[in-house]
C-alpha positions as CSV (number, residue, x, y, z in Angstrom):
1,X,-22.2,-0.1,-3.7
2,X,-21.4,-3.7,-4.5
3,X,-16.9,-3.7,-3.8
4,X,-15.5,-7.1,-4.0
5,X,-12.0,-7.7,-3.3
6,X,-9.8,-10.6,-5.1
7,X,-6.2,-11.7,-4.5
8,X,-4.0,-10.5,-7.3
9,X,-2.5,-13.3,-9.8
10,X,0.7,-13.3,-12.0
11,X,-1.7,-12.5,-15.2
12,X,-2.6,-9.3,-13.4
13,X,1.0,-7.3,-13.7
14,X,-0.3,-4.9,-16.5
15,X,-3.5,-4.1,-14.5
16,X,-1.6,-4.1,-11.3
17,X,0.8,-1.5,-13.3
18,X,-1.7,0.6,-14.2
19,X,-3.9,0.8,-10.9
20,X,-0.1,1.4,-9.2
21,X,0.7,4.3,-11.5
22,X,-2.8,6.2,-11.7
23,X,-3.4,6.2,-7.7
24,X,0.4,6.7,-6.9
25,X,0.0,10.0,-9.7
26,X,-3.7,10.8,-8.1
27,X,-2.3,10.7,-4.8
28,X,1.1,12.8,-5.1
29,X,1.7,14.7,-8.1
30,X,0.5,18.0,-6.9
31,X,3.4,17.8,-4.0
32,X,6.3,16.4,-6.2
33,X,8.1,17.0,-9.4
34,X,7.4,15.6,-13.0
35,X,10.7,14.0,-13.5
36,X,10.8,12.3,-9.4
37,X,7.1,11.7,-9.9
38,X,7.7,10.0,-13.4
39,X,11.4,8.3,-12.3
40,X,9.8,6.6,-9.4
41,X,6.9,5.3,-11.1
42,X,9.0,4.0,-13.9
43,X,10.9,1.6,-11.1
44,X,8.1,0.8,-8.3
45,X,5.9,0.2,-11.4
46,X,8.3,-1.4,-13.8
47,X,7.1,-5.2,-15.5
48,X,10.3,-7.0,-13.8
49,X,9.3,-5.3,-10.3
50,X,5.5,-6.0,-10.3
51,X,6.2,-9.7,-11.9
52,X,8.7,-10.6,-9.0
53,X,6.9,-8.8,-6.2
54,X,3.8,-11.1,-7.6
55,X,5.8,-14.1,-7.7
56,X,7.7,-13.6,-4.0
57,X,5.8,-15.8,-1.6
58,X,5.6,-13.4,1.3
59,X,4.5,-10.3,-0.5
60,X,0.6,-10.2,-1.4
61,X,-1.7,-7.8,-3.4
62,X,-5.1,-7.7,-3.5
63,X,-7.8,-5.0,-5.7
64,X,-10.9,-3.9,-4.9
65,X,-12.9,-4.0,-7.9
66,X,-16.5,-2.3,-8.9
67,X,-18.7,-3.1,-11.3
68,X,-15.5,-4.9,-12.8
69,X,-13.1,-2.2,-12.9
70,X,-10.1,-2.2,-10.5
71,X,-10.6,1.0,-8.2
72,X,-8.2,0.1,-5.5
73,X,-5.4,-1.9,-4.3
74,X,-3.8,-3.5,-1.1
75,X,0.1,-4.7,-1.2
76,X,1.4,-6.4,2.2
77,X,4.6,-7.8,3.2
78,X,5.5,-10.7,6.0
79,X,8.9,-11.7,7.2
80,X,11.8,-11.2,4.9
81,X,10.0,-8.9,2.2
82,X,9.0,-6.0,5.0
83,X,10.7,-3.6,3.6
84,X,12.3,-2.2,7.2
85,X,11.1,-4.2,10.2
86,X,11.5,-8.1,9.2
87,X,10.1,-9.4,12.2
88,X,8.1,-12.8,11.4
89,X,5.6,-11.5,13.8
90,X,4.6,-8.8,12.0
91,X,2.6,-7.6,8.7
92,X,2.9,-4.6,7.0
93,X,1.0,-2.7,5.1
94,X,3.0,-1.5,2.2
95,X,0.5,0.3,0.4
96,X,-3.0,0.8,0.3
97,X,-4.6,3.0,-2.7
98,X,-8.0,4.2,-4.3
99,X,-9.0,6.2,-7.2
100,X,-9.8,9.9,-6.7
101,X,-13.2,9.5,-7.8
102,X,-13.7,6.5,-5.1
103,X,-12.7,8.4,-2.0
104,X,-14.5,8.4,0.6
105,X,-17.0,5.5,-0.6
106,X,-15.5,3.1,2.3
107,X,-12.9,1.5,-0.7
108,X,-9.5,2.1,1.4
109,X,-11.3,0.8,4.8
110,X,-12.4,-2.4,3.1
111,X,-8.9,-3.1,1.4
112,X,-7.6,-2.3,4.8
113,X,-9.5,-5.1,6.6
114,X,-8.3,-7.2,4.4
115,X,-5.1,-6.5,5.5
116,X,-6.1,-7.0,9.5
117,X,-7.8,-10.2,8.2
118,X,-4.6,-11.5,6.5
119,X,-2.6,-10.5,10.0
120,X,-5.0,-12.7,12.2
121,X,-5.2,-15.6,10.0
122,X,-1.0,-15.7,10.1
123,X,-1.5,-14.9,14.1
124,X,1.1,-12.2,13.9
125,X,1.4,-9.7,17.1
126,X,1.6,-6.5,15.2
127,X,1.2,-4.7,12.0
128,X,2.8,-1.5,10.9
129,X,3.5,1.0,8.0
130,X,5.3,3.8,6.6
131,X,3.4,6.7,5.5
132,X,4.3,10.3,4.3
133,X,4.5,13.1,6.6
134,X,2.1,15.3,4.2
135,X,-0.4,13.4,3.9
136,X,-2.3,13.8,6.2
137,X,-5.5,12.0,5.1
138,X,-3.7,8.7,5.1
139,X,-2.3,9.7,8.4
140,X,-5.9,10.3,10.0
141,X,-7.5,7.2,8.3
142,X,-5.0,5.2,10.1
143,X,-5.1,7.0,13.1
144,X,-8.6,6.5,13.2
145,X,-8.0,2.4,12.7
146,X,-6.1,2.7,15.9
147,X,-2.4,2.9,14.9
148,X,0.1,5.0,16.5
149,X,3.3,6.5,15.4
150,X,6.1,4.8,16.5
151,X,9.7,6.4,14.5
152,X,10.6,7.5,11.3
153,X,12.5,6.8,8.2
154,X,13.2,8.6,4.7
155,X,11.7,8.0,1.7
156,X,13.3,8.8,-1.8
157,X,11.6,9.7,-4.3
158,X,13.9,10.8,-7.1
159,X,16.1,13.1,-6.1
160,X,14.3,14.1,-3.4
161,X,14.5,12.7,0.2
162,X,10.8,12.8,2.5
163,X,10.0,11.7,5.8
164,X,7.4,9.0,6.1
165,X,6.2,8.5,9.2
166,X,6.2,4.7,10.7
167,X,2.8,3.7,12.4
168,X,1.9,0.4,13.6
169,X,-1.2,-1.6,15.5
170,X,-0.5,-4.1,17.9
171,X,-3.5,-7.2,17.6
172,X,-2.2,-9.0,20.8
């Protein structure tokens, strides 16, 4: 299976959009409501969000692609745009997601490389993540890559408040 992953561009907000909204819905509709589900996806994924996040120097997103279709994405942050920890030290891993039907075809572990690769070519000491308490494949996929837990923080989506739980890796 022939994956390739490229660096995202600011022509790429609708396919960034839809790859966003499809994996995000893939991943957890079954655990949250239609209206939280649908409000969140409506911000995260909105045109002026995706467009900025493209444009902001320290935030960069990167697909996997098969056979020219986009099955997967990668989103990390340095410095200022971490969303909690802004250490300059530091990457982190905002989000990394695949298509249903690619799961467990090795798509997630070669976006996540990509994200180790970025964090050794910037020389930074750790890199770290928020991920949700339920989902526990995430969780063992990056247990597996060697990250710990390390705190917690909440997560709203909607109206409702979850716990993601904050991992990280130290390189040094």
């Amino acid at each position: 299976m022939n994956i390739t992953i490229r660096k995202a561009q600011d022509k790429d907000v609708i396919d960034l959009q839809n790859i966003g909204k499809i994996t995000f819905s893939e991943t957890f509709s079954k655990d949250n409501s239609v209206q939280n589900l649908n409000e969140y996806l409506e911000t995260a994924f909105s045109t002026e969000k995706i467009t900025s996040e493209l444009a902001d120097k320290n935030a960069e997103f990167y697909f996997a692609e098969f056979e020219n279709e986009i099955i997967g994405y990668l989103k990390v942050n340095y410095g200022e745009s971490q969303t909690e920890i802004k250490n300059e030290n530091a990457l982190e891993i905002e989000r990394i997601y695949v298509l249903k039907d690619f799961h467990g075809k090795k798509v997630g572990q070669l976006l996540y490389e990509k994200a180790i690769e970025l964090a050794n070519e910037r020389n930074v000491d750790f890199v770290w993540l928020g991920v949700w308490e339920q989902n526990l494949r995430a969780i063992r996929f990056y247990e597996k890559n060697g990250f710990t837990a390390f705190d917690k923080h909440l997560f709203k989506l909607g109206d409702e408040e979850q716990i993601d739980i904050m991992m990280k890796l130290s390189l040094h």
